[in-house]
C-alpha positions, 0 to 999 in steps of 0.5 A: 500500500502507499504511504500517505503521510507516514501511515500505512493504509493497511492500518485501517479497516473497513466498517459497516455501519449497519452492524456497529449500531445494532448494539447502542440501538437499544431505546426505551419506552423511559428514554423516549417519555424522558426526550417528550419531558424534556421537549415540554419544558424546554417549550415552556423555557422558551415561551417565559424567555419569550415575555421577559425579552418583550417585557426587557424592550418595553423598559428599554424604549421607556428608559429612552423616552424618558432619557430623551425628555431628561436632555430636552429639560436640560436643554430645549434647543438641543438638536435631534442628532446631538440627542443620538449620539448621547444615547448611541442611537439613530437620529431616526429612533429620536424621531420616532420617540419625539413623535410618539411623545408628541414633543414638538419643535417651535421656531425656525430650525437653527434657533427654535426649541421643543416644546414639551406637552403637559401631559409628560 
């Protein structure tokens, strides 16, 4: 036989397949019932971490908004890019939480300011 990569071919032999598993075939009526246990709970794991990601974004986006007012106090004339990059997000999710939160700007571009309604 030619030697590949220092070994011999003649080393190796030949297996089949369907005989080398007739021994680890051996699954029971237990081990199944375990698996269909084992699928359901992991069903149940998935669903609870399913709410507590929904429940996460709805803090997330509530801490933005309530981020984005804290800045527009502290300075009313603040522009919507100078907003996003302090809170490391796009100017388009400053606009979208603006205008969910009804804040609007008064004034001509360069020299107006928001305008926060009452209600917050």
């Amino acid at each position: 036989m030619k030697q590949l990569y220092g070994s011999s071919l003649e080393n190796f032999r030949p297996i089949n397949l369907g005989e080398e598993m007739k021994g680890n075939a051996s699954i029971t009526n237990a081990d199944v019932a375990q698996n269909e246990d084992n699928v359901a709970q992991n069903e149940d794991d998935v669903a609870q971490n399913e709410g507590n990601v929904a429940q996460n974004e709805g803090n997330v986006a509530q801490n933005l908004d309530n981020r984005i007012i804290q800045l527009i106090e502290s300075n009313s004339a603040i522009k919507r890019d100078a907003i996003a990059k302090q809170l490391s997000v796009s100017k388009k999710t400053v606009e979208r939480h603006i205008k969910v939160l009804g804040i609007k700007w008064d004034g001509h571009p360069k020299t107006g300011h928001w305008i926060l309604p009452e209600k917050l």
